[in-house]
Gaussian input, Z-matrix of N, CA and C with variables (Angstrom, degrees):
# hf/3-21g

backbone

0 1
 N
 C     1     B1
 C     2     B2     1     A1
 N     3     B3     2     A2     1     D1
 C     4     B4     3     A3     2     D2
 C     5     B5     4     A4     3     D3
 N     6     B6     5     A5     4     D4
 C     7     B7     6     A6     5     D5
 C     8     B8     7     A7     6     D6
 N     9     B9     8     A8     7     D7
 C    10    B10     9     A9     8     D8
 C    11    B11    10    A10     9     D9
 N    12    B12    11    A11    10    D10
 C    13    B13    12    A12    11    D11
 C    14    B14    13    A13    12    D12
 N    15    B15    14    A14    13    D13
 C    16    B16    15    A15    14    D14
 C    17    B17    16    A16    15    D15
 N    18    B18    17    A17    16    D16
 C    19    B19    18    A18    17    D17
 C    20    B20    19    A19    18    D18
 N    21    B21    20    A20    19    D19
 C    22    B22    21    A21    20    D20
 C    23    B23    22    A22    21    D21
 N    24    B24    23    A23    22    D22
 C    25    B25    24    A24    23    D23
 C    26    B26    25    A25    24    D24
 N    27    B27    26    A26    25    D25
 C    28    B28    27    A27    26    D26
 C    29    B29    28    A28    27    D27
 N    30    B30    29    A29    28    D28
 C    31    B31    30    A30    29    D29
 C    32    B32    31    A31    30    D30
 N    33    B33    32    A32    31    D31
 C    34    B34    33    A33    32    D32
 C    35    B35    34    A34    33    D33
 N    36    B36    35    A35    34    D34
 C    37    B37    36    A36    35    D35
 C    38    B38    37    A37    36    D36
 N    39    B39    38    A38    37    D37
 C    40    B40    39    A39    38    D38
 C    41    B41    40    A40    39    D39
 N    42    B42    41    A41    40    D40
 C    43    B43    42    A42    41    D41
 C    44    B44    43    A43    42    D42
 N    45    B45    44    A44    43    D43
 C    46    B46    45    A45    44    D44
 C    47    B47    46    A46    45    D45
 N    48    B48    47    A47    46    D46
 C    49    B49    48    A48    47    D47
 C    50    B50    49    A49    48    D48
 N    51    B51    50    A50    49    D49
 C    52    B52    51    A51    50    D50
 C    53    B53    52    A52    51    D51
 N    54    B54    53    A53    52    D52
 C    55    B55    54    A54    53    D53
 C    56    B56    55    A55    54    D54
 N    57    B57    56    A56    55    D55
 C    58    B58    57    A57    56    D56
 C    59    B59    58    A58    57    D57
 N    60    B60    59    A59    58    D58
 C    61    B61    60    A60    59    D59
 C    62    B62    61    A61    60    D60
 N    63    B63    62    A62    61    D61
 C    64    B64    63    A63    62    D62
 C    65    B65    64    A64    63    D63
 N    66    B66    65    A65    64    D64
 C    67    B67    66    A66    65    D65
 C    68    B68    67    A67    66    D66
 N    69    B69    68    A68    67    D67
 C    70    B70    69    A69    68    D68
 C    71    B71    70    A70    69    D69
 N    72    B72    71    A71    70    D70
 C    73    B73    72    A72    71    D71
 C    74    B74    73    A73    72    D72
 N    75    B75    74    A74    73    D73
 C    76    B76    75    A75    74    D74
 C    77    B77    76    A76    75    D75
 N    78    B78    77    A77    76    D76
 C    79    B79    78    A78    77    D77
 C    80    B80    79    A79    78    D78
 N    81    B81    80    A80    79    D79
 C    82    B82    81    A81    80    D80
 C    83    B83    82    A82    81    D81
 N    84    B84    83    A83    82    D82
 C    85    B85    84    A84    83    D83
 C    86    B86    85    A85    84    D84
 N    87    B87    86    A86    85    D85
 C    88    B88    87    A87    86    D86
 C    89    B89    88    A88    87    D87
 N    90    B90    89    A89    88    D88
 C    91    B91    90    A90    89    D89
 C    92    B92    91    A91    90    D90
 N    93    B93    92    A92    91    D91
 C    94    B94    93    A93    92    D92
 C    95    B95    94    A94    93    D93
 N    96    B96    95    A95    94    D94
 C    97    B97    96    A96    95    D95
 C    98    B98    97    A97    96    D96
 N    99    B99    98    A98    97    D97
 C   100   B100    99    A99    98    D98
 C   101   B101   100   A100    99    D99
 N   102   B102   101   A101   100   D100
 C   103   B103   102   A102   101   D101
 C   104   B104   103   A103   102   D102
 N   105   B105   104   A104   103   D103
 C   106   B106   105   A105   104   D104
 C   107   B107   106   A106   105   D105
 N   108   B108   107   A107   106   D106
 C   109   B109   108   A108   107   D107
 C   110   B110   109   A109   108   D108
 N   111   B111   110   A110   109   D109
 C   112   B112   111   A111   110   D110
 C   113   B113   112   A112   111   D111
 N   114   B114   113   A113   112   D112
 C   115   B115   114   A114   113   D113
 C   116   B116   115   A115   114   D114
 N   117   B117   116   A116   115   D115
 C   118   B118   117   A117   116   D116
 C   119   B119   118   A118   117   D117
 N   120   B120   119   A119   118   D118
 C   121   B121   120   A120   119   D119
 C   122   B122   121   A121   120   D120
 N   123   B123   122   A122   121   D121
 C   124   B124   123   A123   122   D122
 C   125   B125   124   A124   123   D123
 N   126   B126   125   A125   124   D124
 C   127   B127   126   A126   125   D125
 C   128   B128   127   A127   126   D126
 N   129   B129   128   A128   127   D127
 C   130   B130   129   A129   128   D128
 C   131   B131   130   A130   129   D129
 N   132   B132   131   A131   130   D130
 C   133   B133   132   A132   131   D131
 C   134   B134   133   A133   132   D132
 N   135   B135   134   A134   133   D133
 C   136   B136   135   A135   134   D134
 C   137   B137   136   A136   135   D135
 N   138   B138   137   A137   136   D136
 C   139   B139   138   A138   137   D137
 C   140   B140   139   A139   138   D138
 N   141   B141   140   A140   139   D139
 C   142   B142   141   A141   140   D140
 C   143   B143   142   A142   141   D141
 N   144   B144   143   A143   142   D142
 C   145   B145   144   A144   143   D143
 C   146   B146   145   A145   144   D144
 N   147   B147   146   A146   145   D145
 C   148   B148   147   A147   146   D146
 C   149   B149   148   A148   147   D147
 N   150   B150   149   A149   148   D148
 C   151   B151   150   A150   149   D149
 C   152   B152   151   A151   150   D150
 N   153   B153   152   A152   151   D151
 C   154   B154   153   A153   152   D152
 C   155   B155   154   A154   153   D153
 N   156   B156   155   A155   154   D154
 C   157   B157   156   A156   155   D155
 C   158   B158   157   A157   156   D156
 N   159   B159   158   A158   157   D157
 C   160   B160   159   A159   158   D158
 C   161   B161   160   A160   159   D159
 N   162   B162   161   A161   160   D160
 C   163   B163   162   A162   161   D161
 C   164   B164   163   A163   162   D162
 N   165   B165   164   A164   163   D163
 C   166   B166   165   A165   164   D164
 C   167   B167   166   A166   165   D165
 N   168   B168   167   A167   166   D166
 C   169   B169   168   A168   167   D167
 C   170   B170   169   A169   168   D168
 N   171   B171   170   A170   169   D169
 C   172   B172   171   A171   170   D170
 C   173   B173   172   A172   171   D171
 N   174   B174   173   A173   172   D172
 C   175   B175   174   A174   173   D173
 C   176   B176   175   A175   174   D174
 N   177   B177   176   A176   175   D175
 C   178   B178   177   A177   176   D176
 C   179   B179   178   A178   177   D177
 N   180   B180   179   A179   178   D178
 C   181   B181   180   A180   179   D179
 C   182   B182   181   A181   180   D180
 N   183   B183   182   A182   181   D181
 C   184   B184   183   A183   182   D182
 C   185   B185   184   A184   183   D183
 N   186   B186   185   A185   184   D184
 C   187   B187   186   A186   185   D185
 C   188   B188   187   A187   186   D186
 N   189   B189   188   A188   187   D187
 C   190   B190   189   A189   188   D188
 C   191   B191   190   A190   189   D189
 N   192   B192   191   A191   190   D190
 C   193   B193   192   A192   191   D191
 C   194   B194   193   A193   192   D192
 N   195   B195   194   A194   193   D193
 C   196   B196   195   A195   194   D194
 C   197   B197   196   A196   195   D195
 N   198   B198   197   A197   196   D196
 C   199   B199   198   A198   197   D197
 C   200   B200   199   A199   198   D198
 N   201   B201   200   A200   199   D199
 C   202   B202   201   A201   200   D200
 C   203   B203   202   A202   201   D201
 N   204   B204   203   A203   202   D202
 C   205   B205   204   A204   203   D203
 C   206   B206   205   A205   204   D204
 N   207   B207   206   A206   205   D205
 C   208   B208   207   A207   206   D206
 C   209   B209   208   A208   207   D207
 N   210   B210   209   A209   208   D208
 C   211   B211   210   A210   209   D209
 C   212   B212   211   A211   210   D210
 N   213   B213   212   A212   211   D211
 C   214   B214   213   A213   212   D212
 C   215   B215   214   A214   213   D213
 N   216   B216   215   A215   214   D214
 C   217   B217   216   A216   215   D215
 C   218   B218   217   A217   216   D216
 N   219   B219   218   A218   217   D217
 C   220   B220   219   A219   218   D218
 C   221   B221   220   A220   219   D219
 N   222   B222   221   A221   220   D220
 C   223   B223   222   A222   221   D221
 C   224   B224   223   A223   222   D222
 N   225   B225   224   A224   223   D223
 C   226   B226   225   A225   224   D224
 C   227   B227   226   A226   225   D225
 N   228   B228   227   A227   226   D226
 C   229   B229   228   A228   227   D227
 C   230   B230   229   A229   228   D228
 N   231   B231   230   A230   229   D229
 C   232   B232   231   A231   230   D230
 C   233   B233   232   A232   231   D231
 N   234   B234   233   A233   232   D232
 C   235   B235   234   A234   233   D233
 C   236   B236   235   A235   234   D234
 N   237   B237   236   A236   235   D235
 C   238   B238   237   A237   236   D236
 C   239   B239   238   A238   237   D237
 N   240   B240   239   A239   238   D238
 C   241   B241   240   A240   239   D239
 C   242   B242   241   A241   240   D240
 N   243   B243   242   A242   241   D241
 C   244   B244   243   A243   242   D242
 C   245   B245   244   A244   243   D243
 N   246   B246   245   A245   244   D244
 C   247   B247   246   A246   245   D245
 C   248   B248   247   A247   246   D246
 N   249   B249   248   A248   247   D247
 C   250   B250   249   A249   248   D248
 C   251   B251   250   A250   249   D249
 N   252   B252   251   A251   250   D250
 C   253   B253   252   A252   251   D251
 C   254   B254   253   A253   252   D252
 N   255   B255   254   A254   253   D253
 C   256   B256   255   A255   254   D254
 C   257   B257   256   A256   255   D255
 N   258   B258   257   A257   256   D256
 C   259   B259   258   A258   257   D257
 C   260   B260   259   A259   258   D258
 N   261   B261   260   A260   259   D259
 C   262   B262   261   A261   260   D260
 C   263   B263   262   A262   261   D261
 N   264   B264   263   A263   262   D262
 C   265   B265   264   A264   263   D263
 C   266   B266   265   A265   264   D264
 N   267   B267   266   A266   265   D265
 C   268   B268   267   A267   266   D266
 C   269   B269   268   A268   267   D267
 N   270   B270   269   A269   268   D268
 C   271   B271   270   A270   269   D269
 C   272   B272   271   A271   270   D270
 N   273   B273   272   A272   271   D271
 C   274   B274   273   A273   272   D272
 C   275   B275   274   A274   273   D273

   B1=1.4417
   B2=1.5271
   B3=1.4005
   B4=1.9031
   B5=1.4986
   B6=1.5467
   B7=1.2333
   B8=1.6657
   B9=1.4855
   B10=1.7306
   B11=1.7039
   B12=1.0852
   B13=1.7995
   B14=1.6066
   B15=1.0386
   B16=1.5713
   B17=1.9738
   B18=1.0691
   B19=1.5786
   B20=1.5437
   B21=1.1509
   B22=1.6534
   B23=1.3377
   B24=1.6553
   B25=1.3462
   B26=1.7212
   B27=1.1743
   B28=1.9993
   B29=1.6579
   B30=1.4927
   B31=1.2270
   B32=1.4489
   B33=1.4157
   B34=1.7553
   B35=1.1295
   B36=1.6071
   B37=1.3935
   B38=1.8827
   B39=1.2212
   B40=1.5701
   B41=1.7434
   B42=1.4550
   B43=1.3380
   B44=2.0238
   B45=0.8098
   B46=1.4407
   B47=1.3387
   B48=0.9730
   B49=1.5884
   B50=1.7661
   B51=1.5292
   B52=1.0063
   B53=1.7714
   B54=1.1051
   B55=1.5641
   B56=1.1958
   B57=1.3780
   B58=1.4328
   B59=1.7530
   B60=1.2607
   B61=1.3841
   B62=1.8910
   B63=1.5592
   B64=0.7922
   B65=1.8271
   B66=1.3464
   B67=1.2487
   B68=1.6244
   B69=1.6563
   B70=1.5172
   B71=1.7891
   B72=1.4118
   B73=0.9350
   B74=1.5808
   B75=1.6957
   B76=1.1998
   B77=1.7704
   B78=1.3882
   B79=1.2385
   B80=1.3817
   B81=1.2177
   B82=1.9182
   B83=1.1767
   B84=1.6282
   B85=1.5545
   B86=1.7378
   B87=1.6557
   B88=1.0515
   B89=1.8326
   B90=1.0730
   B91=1.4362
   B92=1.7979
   B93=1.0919
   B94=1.7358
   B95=1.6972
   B96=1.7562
   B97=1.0309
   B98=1.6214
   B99=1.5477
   B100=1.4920
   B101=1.6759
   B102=1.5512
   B103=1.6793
   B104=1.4403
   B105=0.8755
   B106=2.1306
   B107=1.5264
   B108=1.4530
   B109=1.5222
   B110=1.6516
   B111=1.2620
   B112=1.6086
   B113=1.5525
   B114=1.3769
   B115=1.5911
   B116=1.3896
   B117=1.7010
   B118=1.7168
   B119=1.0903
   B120=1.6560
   B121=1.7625
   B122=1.1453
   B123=1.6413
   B124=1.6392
   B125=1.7727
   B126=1.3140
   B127=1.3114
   B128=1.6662
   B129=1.4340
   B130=1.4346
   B131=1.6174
   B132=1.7527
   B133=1.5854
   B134=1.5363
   B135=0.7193
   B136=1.6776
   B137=1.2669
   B138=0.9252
   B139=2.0404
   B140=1.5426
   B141=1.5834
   B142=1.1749
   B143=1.2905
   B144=1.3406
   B145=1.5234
   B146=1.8821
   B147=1.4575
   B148=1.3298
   B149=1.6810
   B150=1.3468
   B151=1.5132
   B152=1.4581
   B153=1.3236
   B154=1.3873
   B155=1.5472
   B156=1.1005
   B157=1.5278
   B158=1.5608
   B159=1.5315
   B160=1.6022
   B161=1.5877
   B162=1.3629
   B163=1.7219
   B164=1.3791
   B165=1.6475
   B166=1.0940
   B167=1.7235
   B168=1.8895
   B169=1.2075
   B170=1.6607
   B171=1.0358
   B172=1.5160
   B173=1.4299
   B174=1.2017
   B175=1.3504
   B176=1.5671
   B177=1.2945
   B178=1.9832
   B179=1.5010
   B180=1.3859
   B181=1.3515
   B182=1.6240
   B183=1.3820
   B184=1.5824
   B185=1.3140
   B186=1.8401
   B187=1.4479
   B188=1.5964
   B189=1.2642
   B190=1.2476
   B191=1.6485
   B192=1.1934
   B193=1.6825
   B194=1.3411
   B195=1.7061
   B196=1.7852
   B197=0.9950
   B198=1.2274
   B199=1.8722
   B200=1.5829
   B201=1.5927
   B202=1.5532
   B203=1.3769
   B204=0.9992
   B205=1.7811
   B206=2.0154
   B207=0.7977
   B208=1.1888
   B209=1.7768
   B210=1.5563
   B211=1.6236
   B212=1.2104
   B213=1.7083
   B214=1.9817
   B215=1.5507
   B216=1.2151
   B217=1.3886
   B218=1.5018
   B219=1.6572
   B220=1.5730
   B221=1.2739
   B222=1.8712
   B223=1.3683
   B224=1.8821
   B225=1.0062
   B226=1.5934
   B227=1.4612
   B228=1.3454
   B229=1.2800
   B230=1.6420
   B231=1.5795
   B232=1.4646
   B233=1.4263
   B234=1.5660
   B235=1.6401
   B236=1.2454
   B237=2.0005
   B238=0.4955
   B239=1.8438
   B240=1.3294
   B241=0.7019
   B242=1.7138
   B243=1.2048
   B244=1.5183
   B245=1.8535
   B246=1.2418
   B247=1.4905
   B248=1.5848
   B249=0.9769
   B250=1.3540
   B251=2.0611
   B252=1.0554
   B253=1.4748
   B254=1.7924
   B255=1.6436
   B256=1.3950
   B257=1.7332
   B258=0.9658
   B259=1.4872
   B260=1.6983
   B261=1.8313
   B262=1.5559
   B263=1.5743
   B264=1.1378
   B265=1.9822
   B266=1.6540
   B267=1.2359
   B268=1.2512
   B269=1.7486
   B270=0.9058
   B271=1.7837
   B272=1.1231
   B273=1.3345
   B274=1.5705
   B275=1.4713
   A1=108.44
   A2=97.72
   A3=89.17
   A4=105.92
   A5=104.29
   A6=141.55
   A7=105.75
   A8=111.40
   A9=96.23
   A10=116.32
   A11=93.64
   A12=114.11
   A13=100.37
   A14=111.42
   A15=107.13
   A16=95.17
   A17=119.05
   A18=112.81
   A19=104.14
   A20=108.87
   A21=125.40
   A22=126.40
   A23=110.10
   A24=106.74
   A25=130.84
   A26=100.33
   A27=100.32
   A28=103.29
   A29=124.56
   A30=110.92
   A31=140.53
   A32=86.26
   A33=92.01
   A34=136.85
   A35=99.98
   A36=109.92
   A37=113.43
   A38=107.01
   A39=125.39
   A40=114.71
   A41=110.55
   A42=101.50
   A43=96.53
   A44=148.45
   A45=136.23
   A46=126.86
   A47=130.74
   A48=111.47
   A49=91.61
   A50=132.01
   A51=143.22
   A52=107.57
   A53=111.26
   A54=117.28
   A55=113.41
   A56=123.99
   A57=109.64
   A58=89.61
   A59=108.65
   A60=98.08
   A61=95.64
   A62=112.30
   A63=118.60
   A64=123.19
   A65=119.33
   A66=123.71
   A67=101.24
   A68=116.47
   A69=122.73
   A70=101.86
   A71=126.86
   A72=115.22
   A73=93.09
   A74=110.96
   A75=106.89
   A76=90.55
   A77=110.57
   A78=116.29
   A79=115.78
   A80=125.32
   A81=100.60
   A82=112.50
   A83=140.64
   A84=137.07
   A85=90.78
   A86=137.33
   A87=124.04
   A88=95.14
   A89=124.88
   A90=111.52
   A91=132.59
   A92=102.83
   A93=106.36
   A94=101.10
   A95=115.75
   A96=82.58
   A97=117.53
   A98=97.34
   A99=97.79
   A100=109.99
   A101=109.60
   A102=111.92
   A103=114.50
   A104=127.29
   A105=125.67
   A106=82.42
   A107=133.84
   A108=102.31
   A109=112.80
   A110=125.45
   A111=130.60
   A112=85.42
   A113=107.87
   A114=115.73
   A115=85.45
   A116=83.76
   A117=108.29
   A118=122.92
   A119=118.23
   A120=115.53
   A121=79.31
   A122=91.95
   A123=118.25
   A124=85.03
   A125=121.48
   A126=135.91
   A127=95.24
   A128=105.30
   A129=119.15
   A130=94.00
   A131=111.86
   A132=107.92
   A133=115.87
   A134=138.73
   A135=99.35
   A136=116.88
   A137=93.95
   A138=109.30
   A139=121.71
   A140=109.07
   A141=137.01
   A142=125.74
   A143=103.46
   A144=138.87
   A145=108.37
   A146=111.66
   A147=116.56
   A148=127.73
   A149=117.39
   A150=122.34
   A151=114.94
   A152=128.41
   A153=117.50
   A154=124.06
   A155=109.88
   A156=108.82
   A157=121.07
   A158=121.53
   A159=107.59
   A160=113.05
   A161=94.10
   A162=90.79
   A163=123.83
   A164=117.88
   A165=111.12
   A166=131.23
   A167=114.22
   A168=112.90
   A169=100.79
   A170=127.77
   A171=126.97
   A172=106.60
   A173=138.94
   A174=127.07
   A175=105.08
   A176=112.11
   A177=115.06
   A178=86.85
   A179=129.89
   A180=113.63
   A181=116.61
   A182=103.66
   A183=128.52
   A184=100.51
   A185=108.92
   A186=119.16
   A187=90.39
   A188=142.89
   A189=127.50
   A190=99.85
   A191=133.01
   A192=140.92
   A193=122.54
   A194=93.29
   A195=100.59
   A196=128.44
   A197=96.05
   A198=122.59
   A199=111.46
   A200=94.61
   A201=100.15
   A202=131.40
   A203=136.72
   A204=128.07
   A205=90.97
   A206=93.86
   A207=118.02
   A208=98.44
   A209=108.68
   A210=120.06
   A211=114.34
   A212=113.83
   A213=109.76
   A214=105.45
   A215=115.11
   A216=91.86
   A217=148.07
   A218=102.16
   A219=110.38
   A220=97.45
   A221=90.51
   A222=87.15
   A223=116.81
   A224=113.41
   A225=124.59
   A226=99.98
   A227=116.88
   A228=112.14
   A229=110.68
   A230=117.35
   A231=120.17
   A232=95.38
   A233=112.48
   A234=102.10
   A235=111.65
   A236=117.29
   A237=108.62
   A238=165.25
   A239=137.73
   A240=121.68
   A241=129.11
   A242=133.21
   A243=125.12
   A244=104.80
   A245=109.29
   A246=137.15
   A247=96.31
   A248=141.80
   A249=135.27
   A250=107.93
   A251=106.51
   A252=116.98
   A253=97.44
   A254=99.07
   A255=114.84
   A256=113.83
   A257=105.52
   A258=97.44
   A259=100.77
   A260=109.17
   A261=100.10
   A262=114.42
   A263=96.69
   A264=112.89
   A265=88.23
   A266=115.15
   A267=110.32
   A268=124.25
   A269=116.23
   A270=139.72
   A271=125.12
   A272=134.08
   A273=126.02
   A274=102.89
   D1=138.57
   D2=175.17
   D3=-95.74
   D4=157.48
   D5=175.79
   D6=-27.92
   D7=120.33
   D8=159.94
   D9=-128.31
   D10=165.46
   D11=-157.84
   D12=-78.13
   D13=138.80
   D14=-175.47
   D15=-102.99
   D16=129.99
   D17=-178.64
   D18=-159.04
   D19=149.53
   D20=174.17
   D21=-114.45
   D22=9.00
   D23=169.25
   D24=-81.06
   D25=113.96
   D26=-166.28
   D27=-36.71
   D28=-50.91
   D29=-178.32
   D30=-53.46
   D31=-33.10
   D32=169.24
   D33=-83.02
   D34=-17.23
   D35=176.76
   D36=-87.05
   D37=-32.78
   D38=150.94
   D39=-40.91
   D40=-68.32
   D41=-169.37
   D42=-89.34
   D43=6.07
   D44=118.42
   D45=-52.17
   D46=-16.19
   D47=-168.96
   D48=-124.61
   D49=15.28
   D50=179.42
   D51=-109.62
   D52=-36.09
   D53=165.96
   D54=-76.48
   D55=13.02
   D56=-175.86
   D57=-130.69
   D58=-23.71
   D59=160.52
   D60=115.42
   D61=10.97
   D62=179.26
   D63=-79.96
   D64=166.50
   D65=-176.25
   D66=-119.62
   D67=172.14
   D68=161.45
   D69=-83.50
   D70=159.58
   D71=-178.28
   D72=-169.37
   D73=172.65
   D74=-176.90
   D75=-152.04
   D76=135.53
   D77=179.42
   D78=-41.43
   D79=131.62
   D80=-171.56
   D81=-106.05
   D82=7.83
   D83=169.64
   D84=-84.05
   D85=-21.30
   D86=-154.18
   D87=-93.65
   D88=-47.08
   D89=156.63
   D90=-7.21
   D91=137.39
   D92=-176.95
   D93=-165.57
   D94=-170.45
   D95=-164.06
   D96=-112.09
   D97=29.44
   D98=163.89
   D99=-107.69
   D100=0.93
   D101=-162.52
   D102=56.37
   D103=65.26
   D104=-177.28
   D105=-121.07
   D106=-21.04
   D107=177.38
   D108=-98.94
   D109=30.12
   D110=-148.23
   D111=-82.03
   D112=134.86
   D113=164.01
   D114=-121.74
   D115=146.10
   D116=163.98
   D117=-96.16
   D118=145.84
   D119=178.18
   D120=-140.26
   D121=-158.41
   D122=-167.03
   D123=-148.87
   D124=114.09
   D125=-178.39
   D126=-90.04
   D127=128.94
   D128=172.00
   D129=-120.85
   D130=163.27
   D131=171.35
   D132=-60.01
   D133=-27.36
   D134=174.41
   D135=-106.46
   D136=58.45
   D137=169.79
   D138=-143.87
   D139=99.54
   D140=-156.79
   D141=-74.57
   D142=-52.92
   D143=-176.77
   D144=-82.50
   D145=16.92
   D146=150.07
   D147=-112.79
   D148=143.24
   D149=173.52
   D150=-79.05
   D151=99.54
   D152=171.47
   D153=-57.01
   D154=152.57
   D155=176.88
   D156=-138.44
   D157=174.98
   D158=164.95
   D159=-61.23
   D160=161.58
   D161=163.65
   D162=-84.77
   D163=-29.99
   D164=147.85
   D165=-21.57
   D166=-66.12
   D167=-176.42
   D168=-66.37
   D169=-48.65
   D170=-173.94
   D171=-47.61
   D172=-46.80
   D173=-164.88
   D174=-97.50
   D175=-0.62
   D176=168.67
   D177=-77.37
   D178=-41.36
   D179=-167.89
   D180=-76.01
   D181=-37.21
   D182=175.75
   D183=-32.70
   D184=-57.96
   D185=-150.94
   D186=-98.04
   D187=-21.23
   D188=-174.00
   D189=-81.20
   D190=-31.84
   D191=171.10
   D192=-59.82
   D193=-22.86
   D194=-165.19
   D195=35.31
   D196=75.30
   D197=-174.21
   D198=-135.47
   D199=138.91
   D200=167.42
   D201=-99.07
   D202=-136.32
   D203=173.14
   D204=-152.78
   D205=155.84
   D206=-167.87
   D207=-138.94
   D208=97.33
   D209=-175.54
   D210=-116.42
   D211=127.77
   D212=169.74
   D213=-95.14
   D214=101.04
   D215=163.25
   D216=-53.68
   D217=-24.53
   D218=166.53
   D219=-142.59
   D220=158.38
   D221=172.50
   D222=-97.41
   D223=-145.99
   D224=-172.62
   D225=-64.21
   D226=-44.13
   D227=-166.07
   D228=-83.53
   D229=-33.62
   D230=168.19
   D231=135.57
   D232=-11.96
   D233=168.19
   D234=-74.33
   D235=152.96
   D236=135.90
   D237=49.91
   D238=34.30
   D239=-156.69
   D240=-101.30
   D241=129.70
   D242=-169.14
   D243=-101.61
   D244=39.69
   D245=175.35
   D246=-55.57
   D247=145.46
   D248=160.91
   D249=172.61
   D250=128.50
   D251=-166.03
   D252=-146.20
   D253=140.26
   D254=-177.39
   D255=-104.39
   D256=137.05
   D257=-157.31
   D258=-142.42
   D259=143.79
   D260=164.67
   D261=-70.65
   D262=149.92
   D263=-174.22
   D264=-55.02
   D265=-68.27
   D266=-161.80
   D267=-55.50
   D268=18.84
   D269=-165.94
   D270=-100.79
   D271=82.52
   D272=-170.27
   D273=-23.24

């Protein structure tokens, strides 16, 4: 697997996860009704069992978690990659 970039800028992580055809999303059994269990993804089509959302609300949560993304743009072979992991900022 190749190397991915750990970064916290909304745009990049936006126009990465938009070339892949991806959405903002939030696990939807983890929802309740204050949201304190909200995990973040990145909903691609065949993934069902996520709630899409604005990116607006996604990155209030992004930034209220203080978390970065951790992105591969390709993989080993040169495709493509929908690599993407949520991570605390403070976290090698």
């Amino acid at each position: 697997m190749s190397e991915a970039i750990k970064t916290t800028d909304h745009d990049t992580i936006k126009s990465w996860a938009e070339a892949r055809g991806g959405q903002p999303a939030f696990v939807g059994e983890t929802l309740n009704d204050e949201q304190k269990g909200v995990i973040l993804k990145i909903k691609f089509q065949d993934e069902d069992n996520l709630e899409t959302v604005s990116w607006d609300t996604f990155f209030d949560h992004f930034e209220e978690k203080n978390l970065a993304a951790l992105l591969q743009d390709e993989t080993s072979d040169g495709s493509k990659s929908r690599f993407v992991k949520f991570i605390d900022r403070s976290s090698q």
